[in-house]
C-alpha positions as CSV (number, residue, x, y, z in Angstrom):
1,X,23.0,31.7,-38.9
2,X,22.6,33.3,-35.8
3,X,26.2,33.4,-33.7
4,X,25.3,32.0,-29.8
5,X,27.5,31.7,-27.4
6,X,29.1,28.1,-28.6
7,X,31.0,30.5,-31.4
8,X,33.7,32.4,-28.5
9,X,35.8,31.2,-26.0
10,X,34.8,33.4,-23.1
11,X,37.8,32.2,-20.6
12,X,39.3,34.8,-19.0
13,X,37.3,37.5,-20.9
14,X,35.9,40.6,-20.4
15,X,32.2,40.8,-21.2
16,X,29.2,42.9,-21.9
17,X,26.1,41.1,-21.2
18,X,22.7,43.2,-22.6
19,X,19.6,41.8,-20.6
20,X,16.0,42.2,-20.6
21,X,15.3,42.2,-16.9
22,X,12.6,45.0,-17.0
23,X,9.8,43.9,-14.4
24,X,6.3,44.6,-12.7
25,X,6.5,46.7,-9.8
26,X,4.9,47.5,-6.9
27,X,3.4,51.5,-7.3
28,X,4.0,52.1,-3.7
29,X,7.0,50.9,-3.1
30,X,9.0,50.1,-6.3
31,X,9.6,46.2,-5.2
32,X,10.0,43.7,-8.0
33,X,6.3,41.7,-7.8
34,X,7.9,39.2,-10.8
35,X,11.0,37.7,-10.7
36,X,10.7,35.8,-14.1
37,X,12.5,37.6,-16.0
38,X,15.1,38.1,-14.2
39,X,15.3,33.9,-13.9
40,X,15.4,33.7,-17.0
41,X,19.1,35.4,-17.9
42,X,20.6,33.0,-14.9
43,X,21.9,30.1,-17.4
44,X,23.9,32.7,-19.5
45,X,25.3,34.4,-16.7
46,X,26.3,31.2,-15.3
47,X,27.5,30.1,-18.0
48,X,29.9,32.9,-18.4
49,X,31.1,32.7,-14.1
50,X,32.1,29.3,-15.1
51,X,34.5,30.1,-17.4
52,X,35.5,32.6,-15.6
53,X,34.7,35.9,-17.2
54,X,34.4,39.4,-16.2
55,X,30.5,40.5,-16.6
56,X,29.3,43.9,-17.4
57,X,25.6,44.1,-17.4
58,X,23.6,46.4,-18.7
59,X,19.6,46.3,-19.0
60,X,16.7,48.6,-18.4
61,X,13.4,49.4,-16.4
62,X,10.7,51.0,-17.0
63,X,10.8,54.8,-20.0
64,X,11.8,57.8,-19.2
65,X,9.1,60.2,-17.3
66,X,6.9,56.8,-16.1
67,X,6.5,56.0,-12.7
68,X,8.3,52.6,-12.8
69,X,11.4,54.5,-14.5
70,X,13.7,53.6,-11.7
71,X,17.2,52.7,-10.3
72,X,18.4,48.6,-11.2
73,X,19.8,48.6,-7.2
74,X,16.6,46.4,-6.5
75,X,17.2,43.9,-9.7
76,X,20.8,43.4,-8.5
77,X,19.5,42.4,-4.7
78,X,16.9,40.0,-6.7
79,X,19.8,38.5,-9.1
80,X,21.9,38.5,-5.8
81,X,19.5,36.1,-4.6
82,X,19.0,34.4,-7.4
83,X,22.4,33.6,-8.2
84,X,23.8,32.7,-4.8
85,X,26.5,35.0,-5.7
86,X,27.7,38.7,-4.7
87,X,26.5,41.5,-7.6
88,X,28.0,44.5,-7.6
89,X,25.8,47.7,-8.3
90,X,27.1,51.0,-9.8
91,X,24.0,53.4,-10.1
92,X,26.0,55.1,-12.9
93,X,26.4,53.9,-16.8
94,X,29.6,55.1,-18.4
95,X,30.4,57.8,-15.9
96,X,33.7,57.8,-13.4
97,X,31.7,55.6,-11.1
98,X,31.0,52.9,-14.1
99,X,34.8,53.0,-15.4
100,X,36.0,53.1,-11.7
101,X,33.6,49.9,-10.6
102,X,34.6,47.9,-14.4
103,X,38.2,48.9,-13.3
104,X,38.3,46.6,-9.6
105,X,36.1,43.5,-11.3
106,X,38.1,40.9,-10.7
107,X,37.5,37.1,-12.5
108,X,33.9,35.6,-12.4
109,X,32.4,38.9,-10.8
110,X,29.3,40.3,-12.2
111,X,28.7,44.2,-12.3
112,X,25.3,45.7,-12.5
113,X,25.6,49.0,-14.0
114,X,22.4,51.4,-13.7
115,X,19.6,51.6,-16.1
116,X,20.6,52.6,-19.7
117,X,17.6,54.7,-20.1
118,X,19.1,57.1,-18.0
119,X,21.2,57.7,-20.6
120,X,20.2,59.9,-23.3
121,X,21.5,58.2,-26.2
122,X,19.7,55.1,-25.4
123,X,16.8,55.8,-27.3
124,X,17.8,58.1,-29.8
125,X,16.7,57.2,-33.3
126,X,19.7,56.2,-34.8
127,X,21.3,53.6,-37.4
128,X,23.2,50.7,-35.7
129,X,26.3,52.6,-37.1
130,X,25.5,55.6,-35.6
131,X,24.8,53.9,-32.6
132,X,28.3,52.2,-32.5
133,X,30.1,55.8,-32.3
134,X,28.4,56.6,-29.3
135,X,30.1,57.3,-25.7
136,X,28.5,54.8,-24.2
137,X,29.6,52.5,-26.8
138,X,32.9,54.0,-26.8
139,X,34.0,54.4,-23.3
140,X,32.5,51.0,-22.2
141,X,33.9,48.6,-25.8
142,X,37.7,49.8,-24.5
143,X,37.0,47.2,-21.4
144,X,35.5,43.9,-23.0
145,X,36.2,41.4,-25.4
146,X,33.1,40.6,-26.6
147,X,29.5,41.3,-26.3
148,X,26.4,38.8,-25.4
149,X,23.0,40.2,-26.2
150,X,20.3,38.3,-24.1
151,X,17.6,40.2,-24.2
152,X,14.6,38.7,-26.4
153,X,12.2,40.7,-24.8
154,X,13.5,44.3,-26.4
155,X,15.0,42.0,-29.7
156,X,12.7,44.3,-31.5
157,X,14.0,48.0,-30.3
158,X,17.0,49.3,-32.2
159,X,18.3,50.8,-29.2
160,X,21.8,52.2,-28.2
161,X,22.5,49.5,-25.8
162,X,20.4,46.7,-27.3
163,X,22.8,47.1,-31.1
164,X,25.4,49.8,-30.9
165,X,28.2,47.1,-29.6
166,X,27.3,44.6,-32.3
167,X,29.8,46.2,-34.9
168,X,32.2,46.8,-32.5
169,X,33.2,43.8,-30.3
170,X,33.0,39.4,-31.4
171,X,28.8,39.9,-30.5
172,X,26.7,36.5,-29.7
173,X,23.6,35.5,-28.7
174,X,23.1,34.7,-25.2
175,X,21.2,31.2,-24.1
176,X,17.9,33.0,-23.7
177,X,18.1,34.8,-27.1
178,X,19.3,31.7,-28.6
179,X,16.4,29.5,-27.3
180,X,13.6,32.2,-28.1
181,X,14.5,32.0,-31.6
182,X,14.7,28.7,-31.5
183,X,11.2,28.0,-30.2
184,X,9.3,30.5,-32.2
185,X,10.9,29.0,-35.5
186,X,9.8,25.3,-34.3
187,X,6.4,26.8,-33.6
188,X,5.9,28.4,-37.2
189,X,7.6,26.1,-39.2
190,X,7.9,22.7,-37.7
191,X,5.2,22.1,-34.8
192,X,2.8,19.5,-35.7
193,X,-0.8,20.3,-37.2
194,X,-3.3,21.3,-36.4
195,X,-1.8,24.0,-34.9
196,X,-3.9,26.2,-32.5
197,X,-3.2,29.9,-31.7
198,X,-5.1,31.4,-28.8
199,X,-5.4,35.6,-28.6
200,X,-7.1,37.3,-26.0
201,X,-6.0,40.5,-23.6
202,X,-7.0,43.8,-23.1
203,X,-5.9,45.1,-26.3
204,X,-6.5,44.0,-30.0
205,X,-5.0,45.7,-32.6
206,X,-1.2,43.4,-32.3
207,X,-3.5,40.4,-32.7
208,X,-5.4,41.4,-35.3
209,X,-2.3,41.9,-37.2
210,X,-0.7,38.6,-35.9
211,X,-3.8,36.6,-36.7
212,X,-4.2,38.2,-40.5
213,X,-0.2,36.8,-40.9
214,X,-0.4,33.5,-39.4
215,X,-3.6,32.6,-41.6
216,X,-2.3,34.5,-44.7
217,X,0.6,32.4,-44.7
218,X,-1.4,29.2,-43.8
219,X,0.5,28.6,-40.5
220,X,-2.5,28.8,-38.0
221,X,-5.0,26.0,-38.7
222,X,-7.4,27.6,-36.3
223,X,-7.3,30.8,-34.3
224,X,-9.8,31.2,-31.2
225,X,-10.4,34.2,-29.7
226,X,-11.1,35.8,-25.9
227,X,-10.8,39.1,-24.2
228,X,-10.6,42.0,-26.5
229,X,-9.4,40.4,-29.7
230,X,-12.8,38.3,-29.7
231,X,-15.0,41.7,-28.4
232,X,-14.1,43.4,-31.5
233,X,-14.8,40.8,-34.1
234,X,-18.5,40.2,-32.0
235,X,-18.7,43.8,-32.3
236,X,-18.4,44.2,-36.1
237,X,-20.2,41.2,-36.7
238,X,-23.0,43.0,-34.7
239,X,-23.3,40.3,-32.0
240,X,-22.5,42.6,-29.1
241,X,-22.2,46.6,-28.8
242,X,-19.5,48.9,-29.2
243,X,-17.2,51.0,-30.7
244,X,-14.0,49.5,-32.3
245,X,-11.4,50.9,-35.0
246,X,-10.3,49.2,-38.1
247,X,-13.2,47.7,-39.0
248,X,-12.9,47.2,-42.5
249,X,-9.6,45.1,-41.2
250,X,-11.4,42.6,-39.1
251,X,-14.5,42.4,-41.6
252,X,-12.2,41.4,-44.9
253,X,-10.2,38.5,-42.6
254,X,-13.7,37.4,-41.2
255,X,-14.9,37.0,-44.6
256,X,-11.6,35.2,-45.4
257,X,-11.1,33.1,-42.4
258,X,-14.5,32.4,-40.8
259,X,-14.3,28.8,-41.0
260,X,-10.9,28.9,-39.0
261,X,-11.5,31.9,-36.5
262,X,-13.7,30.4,-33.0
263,X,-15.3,33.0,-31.2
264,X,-16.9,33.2,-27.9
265,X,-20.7,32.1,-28.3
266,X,-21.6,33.3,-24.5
267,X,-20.0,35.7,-22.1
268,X,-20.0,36.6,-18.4
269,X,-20.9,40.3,-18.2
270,X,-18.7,40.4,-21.0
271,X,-15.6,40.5,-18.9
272,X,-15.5,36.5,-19.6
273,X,-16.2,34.0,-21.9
274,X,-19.2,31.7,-20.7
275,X,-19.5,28.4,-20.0
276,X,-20.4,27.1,-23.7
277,X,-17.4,28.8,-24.9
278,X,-15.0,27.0,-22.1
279,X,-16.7,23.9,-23.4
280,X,-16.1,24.9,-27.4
281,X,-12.4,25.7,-26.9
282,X,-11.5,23.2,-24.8
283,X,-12.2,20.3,-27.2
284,X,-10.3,22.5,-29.6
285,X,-7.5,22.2,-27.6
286,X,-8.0,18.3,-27.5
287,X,-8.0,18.4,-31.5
288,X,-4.5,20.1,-31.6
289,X,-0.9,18.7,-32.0
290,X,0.4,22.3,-31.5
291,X,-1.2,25.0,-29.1
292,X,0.0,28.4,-28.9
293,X,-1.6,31.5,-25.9
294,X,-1.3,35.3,-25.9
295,X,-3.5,37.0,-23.7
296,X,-6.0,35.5,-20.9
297,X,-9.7,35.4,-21.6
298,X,-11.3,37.6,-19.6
299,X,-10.6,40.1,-16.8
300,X,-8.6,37.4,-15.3
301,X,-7.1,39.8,-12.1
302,X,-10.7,40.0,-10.7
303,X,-11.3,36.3,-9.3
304,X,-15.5,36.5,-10.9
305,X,-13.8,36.7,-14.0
306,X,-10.8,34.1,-13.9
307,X,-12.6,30.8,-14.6
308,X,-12.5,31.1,-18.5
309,X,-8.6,31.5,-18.5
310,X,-8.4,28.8,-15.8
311,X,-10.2,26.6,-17.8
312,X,-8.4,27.0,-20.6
313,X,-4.8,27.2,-19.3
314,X,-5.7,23.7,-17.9
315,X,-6.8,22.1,-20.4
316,X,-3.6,23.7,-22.7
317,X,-1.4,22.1,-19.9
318,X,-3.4,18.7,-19.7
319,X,-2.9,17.9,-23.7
320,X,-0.3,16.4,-25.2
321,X,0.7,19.1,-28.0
322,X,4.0,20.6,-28.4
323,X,2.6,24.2,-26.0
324,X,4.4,28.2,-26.3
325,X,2.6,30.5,-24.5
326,X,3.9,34.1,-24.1
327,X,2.5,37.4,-22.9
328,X,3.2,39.0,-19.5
329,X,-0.5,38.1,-18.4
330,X,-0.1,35.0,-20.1
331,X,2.9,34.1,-17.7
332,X,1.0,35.6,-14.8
333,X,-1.6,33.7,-15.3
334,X,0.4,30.5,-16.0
335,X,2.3,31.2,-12.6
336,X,-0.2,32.1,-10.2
337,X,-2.5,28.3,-11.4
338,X,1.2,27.3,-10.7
339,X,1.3,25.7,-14.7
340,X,4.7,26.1,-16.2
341,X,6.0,23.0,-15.9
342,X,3.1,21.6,-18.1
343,X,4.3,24.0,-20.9
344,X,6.9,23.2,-24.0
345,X,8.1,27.0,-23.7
346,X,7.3,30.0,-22.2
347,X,8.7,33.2,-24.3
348,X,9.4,36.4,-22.4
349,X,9.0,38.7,-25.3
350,X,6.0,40.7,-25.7
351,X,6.6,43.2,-29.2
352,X,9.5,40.9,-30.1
353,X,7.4,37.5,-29.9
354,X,4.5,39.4,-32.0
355,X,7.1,40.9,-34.3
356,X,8.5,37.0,-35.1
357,X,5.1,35.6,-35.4
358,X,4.1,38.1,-38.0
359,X,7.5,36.7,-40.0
360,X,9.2,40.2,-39.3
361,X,12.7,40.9,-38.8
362,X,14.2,42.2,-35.1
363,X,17.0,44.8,-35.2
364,X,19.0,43.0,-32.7
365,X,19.0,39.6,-34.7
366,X,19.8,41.2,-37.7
367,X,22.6,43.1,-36.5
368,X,24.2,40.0,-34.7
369,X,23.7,37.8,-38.1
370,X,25.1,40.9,-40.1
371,X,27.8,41.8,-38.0
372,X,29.3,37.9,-37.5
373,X,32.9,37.6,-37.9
């Protein structure tokens, strides 16, 4: 059993609070352009100011040597507003600036500290044990009581911030992590049949893989395809040109699965599926209890290319199935049409949400089930 946050009294504690607040910025100016994510940690860290705890954050954006590898000063302005509340910034991790800043935190304050990439331990590749003996583990374990991971997003990176505390402090899932989990098990195991999985996006080799495990293990009823994922099965199958890796891969499920694999049977330019192929999914959408999106269906940021994915996201929202999407397209997508409200759950995780969909285990859930005491 995974241990949430119902499993420690937080009064009066000290805590470490791991989030996944990375977000889409602007190349010019380094603004946030998505806030989503950073919505989406609000109920845990509210939870925690309520009963009055000390909070030590500690999240990333962006990888080293990328352009969007930057300072957290702008999240903590975002949170700020989000929150209502005064958050403290610290552009330093475990450094005399950190210690000094986790030092004055008085009751029901929450401390930003800077982004844990900077630190080169973070992503060293190291055993959860190994991890636990590092500094930053160290230096910043002496000053909490427990730790809260929350960040379903990077559930799937065995990083120094993400599972080095696990071992040492009470560790718990946070109300995000909880609910992810949560969702994604109702989805494979419980949601009504038929259940419907939807794949499209730019790239196709994660849901070639995720398709070939959800039909394998008879969870996915049907499976259509759009974008990329559907390009390279027309591709092998000789119905449209170009080149594509791993062909031998998508010609053995095709032969396996044909009957339960839709593809697109027109396209716009092929930057889109066509108007037969709104008309095809959408009534396959009306035939399922369950419906579950990755990926839009076309080039959906150029407005020639958006109706497919309108279309479809529509229809999604109008039926009456239990609905995950996930996907940061997805959710763009789902945002901008102004949709969300229609869904059962949207997931924040991108490698994590693929990872638990293929039945794989995350490093971070592991630990905190491992670790329990």
């Amino acid at each position: 059993m995974l241990p949430t946050m119902d499993d420690f009294d937080f009064k009066n504690r000290t805590v470490i609070v791991r989030v996944d607040i990375n977000s889409p910025l602007n190349p010019e100016t380094l603004e946030i352009m998505d806030n989503w994510r950073i919505k989406r940690i609000i109920p845990t860290l509210k939870e925690l100011k309520e009963k009055n705890a000390k909070i030590i954050m500690l999240a990333h954006q962006g990888r080293p040597n990328k352009w969007d590898f930057t300072s957290l000063e702008k999240h903590a302005i975002e949170l700020e507003k989000l929150m209502g509340q005064d958050i403290k910034f610290v552009d330093d991790v475990y450094g005399e600036k950190a210690i000094k800043e986790i030092e004055k935190l008085e009751r029901g304050e929450i401390l930003l500290l800077d982004n844990v990439r900077k630190c080169k331990e973070e992503m060293e590749k190291k055993s959860i044990e190994e991890h636990a003996k590092s500094e930053m583990v160290k230096k910043l374990s002496k000053y909490a009581d427990a730790f809260v991971n929350d960040a379903f997003a990077a559930a799937h990176r065995k990083h120094c911030s993400l599972v080095g505390f696990i071992p040492v402090l009470p560790s718990f899932a946070g109300r995000l992590l909880q609910k992810e989990v949560e969702m994604v098990e109702k989805l494979l195991k419980e949601a009504e049949r038929p259940r419907l999985f939807i794949f499209g996006g730019g790239k196709y080799e994660n849901a070639i893989d995720v398709m070939e495990s959800l039909l394998t293990k008879n969870i996915a009823d049907k499976i259509v395809l759009g974008g990329m994922p559907a390009n390279a099965f027309l591709i092998v199958l000789e119905k449209i040109e170009g080149e594509i890796e791993e062909r031998e891969k998508i010609r053995s499920i095709w032969e396996k699965y044909k009957d339960k694999i839709l593809l697109p049977v027109d396209t716009l330019d092929g930057k889109d599926i066509g108007e037969e192929s709104i008309k095809i999914f959408k009534e396959e959408i009306e035939r399922a209890s369950s419906i579950f999106i990755s990926g839009p269906m076309g080039v959906f940021e150029e407005k020639k290319y958006r109706k497919g994915t309108e279309e479809i996201l529509k229809a999604i929202a109008k039926s009456k199935a239990f609905k995950m999407a996930g996907g940061g397209h997805t959710v763009a997508a789902i945002n901008m049409l102004e949709l969300e409200k229609y869904f059962s759950y949207i997931s924040t995780g991108g490698g994590s949400l693929e990872r638990m969909l293929m039945g794989e285990k995350l490093p971070v859930i592991e630990a905190l089930i491992k670790f329990k005491r």
